[in-house]
ZADO-684826 format. One record per residue (C-alpha): residue in one letter; x, y, z. Coordinates in pm, whole numbers, padded with zeros to 5 digits, always signed. Layout:
<atoms>
AXYZ
...
</atoms>
This chain:
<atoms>
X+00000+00000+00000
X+00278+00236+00103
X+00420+00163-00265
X+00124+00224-00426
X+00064+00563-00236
X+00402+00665-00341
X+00356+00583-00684
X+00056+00813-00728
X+00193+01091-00564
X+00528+01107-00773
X+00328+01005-01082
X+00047+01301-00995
X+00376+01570-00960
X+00503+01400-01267
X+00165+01527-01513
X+00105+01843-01266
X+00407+01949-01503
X+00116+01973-01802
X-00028+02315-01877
X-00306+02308-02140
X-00398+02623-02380
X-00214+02919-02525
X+00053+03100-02241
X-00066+03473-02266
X+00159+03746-02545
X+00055+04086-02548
X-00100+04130-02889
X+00163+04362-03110
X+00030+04692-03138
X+00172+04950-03413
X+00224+05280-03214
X+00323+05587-03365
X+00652+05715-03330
X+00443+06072-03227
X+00121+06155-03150
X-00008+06411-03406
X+00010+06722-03281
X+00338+06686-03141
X+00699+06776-03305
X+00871+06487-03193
X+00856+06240-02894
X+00950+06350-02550
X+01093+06132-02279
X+00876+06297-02013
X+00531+06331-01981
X+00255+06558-01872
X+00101+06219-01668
X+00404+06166-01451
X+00233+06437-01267
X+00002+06449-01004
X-00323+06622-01037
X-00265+06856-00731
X+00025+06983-00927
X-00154+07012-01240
X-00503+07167-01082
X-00326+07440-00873
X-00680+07591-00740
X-00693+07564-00426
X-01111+07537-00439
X-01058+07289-00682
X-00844+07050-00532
X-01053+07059-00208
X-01336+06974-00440
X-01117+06680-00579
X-01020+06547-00270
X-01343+06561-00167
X-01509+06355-00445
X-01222+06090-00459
X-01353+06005-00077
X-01718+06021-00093
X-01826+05944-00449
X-02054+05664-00487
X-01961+05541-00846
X-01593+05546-00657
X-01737+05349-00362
X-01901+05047-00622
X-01575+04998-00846
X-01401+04946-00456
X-01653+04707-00381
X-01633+04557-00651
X-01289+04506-00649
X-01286+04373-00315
X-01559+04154-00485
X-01318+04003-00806
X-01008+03966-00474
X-01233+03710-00295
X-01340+03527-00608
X-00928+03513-00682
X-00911+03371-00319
X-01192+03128-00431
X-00974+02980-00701
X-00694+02971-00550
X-00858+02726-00281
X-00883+02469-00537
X-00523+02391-00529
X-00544+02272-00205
X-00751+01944-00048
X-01072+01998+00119
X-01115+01832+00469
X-01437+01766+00611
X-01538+01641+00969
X-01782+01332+00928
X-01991+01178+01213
X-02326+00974+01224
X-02503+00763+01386
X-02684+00467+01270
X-02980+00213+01450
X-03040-00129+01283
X-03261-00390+01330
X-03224-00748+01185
X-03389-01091+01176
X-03114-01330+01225
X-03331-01704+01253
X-03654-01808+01069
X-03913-02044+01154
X-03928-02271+00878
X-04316-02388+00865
X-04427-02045+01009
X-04176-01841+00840
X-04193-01639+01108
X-03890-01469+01251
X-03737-01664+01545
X-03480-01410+01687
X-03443-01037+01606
X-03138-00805+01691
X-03139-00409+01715
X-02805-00272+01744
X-02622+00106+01704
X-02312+00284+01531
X-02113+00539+01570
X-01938+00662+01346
X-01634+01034+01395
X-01396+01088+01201
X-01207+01345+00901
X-01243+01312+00541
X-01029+01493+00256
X-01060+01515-00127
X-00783+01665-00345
X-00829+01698-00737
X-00455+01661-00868
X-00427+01898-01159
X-00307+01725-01451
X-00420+01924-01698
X-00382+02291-01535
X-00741+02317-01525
X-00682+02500-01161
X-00377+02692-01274
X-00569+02845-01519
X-00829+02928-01351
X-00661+03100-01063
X-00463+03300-01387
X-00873+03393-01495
X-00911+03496-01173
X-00653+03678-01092
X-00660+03877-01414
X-01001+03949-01334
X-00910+04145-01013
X-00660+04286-01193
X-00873+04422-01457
X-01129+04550-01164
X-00813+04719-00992
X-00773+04942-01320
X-01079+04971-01376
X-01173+05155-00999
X-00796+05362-01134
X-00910+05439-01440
X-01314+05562-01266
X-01083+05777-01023
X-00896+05931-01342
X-01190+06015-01505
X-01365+06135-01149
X-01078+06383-01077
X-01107+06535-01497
X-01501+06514-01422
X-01460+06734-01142
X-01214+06973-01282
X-01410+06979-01597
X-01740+07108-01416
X-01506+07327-01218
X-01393+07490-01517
X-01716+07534-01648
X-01866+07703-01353
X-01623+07939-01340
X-01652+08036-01691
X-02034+08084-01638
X-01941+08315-01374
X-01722+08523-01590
X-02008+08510-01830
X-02256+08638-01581
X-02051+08953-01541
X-02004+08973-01965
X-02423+08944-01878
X-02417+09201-01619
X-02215+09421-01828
X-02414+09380-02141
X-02752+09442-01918
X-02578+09795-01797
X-02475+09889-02116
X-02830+09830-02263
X-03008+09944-01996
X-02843+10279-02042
X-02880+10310-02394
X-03257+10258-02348
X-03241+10540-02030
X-03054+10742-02329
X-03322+10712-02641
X-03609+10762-02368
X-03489+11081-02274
X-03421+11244-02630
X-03760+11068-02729
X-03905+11258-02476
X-03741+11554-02569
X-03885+11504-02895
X-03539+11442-03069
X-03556+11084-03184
X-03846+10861-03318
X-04032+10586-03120
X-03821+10347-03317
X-03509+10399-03095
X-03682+10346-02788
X-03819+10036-02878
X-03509+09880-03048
X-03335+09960-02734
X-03551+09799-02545
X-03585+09483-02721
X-03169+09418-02699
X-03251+09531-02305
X-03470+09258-02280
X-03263+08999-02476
X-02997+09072-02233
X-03199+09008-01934
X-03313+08653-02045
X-02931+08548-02114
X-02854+08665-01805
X-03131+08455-01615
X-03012+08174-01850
X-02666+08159-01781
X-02809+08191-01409
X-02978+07866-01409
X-02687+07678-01609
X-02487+07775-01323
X-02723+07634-01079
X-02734+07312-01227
X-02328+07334-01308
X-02306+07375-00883
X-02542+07064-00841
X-02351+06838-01095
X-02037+06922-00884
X-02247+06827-00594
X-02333+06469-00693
X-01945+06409-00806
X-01857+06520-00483
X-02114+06288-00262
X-02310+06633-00138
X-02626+06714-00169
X-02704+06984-00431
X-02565+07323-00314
X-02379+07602-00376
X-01988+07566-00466
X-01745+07756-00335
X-01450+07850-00621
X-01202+08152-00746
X-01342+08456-00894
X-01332+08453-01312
X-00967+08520-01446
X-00789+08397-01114
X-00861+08004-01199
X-00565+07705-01302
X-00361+07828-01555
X-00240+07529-01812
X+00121+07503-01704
X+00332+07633-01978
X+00460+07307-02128
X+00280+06954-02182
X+00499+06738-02288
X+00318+06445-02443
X+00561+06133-02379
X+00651+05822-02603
X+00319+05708-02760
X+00365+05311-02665
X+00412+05465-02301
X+00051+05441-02283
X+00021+05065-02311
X+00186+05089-01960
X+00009+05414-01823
X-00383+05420-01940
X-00598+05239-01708
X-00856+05178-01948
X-00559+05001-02171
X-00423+04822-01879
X-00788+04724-01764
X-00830+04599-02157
X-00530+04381-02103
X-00620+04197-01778
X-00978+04131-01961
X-00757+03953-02259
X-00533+03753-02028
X-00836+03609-01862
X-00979+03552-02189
X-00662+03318-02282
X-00659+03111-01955
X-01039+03048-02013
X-00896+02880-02293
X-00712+02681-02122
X-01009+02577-01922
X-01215+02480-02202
X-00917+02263-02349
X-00864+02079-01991
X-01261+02006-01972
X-01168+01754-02249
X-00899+01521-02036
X-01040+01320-01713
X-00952+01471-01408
X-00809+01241-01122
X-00860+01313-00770
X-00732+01169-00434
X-00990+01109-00087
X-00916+01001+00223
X-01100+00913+00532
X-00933+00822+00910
X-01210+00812+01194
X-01388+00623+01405
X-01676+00371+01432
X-01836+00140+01743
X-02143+00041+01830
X-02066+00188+02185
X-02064+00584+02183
X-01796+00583+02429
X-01554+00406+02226
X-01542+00674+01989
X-01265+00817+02225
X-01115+00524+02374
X-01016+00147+02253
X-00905+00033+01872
X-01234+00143+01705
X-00966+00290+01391
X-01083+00329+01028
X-00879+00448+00747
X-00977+00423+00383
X-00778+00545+00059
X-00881+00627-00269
X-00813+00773-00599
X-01062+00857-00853
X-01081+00899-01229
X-01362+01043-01453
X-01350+01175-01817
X-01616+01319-02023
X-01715+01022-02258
X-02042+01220-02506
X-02124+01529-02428
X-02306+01567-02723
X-02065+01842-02859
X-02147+02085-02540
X-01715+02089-02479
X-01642+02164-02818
X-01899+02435-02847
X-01747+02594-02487
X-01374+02561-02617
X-01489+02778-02979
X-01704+03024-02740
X-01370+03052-02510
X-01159+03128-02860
X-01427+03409-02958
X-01458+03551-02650
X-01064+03615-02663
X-01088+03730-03044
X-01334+03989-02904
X-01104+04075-02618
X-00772+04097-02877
X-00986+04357-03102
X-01123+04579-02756
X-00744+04603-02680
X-00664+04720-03003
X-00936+04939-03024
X-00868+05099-02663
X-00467+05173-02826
X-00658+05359-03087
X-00892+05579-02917
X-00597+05627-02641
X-00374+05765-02937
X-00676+05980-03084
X-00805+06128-02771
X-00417+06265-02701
X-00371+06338-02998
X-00731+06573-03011
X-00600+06722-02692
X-00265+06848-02788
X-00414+07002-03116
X-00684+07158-02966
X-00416+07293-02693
X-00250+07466-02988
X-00503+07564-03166
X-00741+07747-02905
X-00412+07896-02758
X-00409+08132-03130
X-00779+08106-03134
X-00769+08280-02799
X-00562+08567-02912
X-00698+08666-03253
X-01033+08702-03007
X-00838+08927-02768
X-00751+09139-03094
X-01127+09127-03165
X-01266+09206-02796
X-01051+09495-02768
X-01162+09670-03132
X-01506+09631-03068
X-01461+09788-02728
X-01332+10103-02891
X-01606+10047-03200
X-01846+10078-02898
X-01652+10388-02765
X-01651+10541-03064
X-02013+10498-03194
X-02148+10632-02852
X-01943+10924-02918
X-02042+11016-03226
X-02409+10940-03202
X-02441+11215-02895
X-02236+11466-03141
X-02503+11414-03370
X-02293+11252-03604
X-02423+10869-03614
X-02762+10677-03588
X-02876+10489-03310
X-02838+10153-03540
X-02430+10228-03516
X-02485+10211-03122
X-02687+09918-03109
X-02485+09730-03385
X-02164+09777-03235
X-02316+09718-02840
X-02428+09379-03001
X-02135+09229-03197
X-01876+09304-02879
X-02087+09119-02604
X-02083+08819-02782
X-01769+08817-02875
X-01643+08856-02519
X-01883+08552-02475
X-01696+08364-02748
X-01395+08431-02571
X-01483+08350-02258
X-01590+08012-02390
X-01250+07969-02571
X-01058+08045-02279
X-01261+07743-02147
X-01197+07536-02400
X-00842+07583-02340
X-00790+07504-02008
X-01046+07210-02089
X-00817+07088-02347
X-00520+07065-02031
X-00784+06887-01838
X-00824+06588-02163
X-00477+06570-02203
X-00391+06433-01841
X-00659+06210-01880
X-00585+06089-02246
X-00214+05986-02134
X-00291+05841-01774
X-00226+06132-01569
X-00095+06009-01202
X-00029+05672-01343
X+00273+05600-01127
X+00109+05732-00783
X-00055+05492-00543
X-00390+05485-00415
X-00293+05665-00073
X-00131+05963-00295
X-00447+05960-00554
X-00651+06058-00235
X-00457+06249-00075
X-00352+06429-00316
X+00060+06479-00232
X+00348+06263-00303
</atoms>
């Protein structure tokens, strides 16, 4: 027996050696040598900082640090996480035996002598059984059926891990984003204000010479129109604030409320360089890439699994207890019982369910290869988008400045001339309504251009080399 024993054990260490299905390879992906947009490829990048480095404001980083604590869509990808770890913990169980405590107790009663005319029974015995003892049962892993499902697992969690990253990435660009926004809708407020004034005193203006019998009814009611029209952008731009304040809110985990932030023209500044990085850098650095990965390399071990569901799996149980008829000599006498096993079963027809997992197991991965290679793409558009728009808006910006500034002096000018008698009232009104919407426009550009900052860290994996503790608490 002792042979025997041996024999299986060295011969089940001999086939644990087999590992069925592909090993994993990261699929080759053809990276540019630069994203577009960019002169050539920098050795450091914009994402090897942190965000409280990046998003100066003090407001806003409160507001950051804030969210990254209580936000609930922050909360599930944790849970979940902790979710995919004790599934990994699950799998990895199956590499080890299973040990069970067994116990019973069992009452019999027998006929031992028969009357042979009567057939009636002649003597009857009742008698008991104990029974205590410890059972085990270990599936030896020929095949690496277990192996590759703890690799399944494993990736899993891993894949959740980037995932809850790559949610706290795009919580801390939500935030700044709606930030941003709100800021620029105050700035536009007082471009409202402004434009209200400025109305409002060109219609006090044509109601006094109209009453003084030097202009028509015309002027008055022109004026009043574009006095009106200002009001209702004003109240507008008032109520996309409002709901701008309770978006931040919900990131945040706060009930809807007001937000405190910087006055317009004192928010983050885009620091003066971005440096993009080496494009394949973002295999490494995007969480959404990283979390594609994971999902790929748990798509190969499946297929491992579905090509060791083919083989017959062997497994080892044990038992070493107890059993008496006498309860008491459970714990006392030579009541021993030992039993050894090993067991062998194999699929035999399945009626073509196996084959049908194993080509379900090769899709799925397909589909998992081409999401990989799709999430490269995007990764290499969206930075590429960002550092273009950067540029461009950055000119755009200016040749508005230009424009801002000329129609300020057009509006100068035409007020002038239309109290010395020497322009219409349309000149006033025409040149009052082409600069207020151009300071709107660049306002909104301005925006845009700090928005394009806020893309960029996220497109390359901003704070992908920071750990969870510095993500929250925002310092190194």
């Amino acid at each position: 027996m002792k042979l025997s024993l041996t024999a299986i054990l060295v011969f089940s260490t001999i086939l644990c050696g087999c590992l069925l299905g592909p090993n994993y390879k990261r699929p080759t992906i053809s990276a540019p040598p630069a994203f577009r947009g960019q002169p050539t490829a920098e050795q450091s990048s914009f994402a090897d900082q942190g965000w409280w480095s990046v998003y100066s404001d003090p407001f806003l980083s409160a507001l950051i640090k804030e969210a990254l604590k209580n936000n609930y869509d922050l909360k599930t990808a944790i849970a979940r996480a902790k979710e995919a770890e004790a599934y990994r913990g699950v799998a990895r169980s199956a590499y080890f035996p299973t040990v069970n405590a067994e116990s019973g107790v069992q009452r019999d009663h027998g006929v031992y002598k028969m009357d042979p005319e009567l057939t009636l029974p002649t003597s009857t015995q009742t008698s008991n059984l104990f029974l205590g003892g410890l059972s085990t049962a270990w599936e030896v892993d020929l095949w690496g059926r277990i192996r590759r499902s703890n690799e399944a697992a494993n990736a899993e969690y891993l894949a959740t891990e980037e995932g809850r990253r790559g949610l706290m990435l795009a919580l801390i660009t939500e935030v700044a984003q709606a930030y941003l926004e709100l800021v620029e809708l105050d700035g536009r407020v007082a471009v409202a204000h402004d434009s209200r004034d400025a109305f409002e005193s060109t219609h006090t203006l044509f109601s006094k010479r109209y009453g003084a019998g030097i202009v028509s009814r015309l002027q008055v009611t022109r004026a009043e129109a574009a006095l009106a029209a200002a009001e209702g952008t004003l109240n507008d731009i008032e109520l996309q604030i409002a709901e701008k304040e309770n978006q931040i809110c919900v990131l945040i985990g706060r009930n809807p409320g007001a937000v405190q932030r910087t006055a317009p023209g004192k928010e983050m500044n885009p620091p003066p360089t971005v440096p993009a990085g080496i494009p394949s850098q973002l295999l490494e650095r995007r969480p959404d890439i990283r979390e594609a990965e994971q999902s790929l390399r748990s798509a190969s071990a499946r297929i491992g699994i579905a090509n060791a569901n083919f083989f017959p799996r062997f497994g080892l149980t044990a038992l070493l207890g107890r059993v008496s008829p006498e309860l008491s000599s459970l714990s006392g006498g030579a009541a021993d019982i030992w039993a050894l096993a090993a067991s062998f079963s194999g699929p035999v027809f399945t009626g073509g369910r196996l084959t049908s997992e194993y080509r379900a197991a090769v899709d799925i991965f397909d589909q998992a290869k081409y999401q990989y290679s799709q999430s490269a793409l995007r990764a290499f558009r969206e930075v590429s988008d960002a550092l273009v728009a950067s540029q461009k808006l950055s000119v755009v910006e200016e040749q508005q400045k230009r424009e801002v500034v000329a129609l300020t002096d057009s509006v100068s000018i035409a007020r002038r001339r239309y109290l010395g008698g020497l322009a219409s009232y349309y000149e006033v009104l025409e040149a009052q309504q082409l600069l207020y919407p151009a300071e709107i426009s660049l306002s909104e550009t301005s925006r845009d251009r700090r928005l394009a900052i806020v893309q960029l860290y996220r497109a390359l994996g901003g704070g992908w080399n920071f750990d969870n503790t510095q993500w929250t608490n925002g310092r190194q």
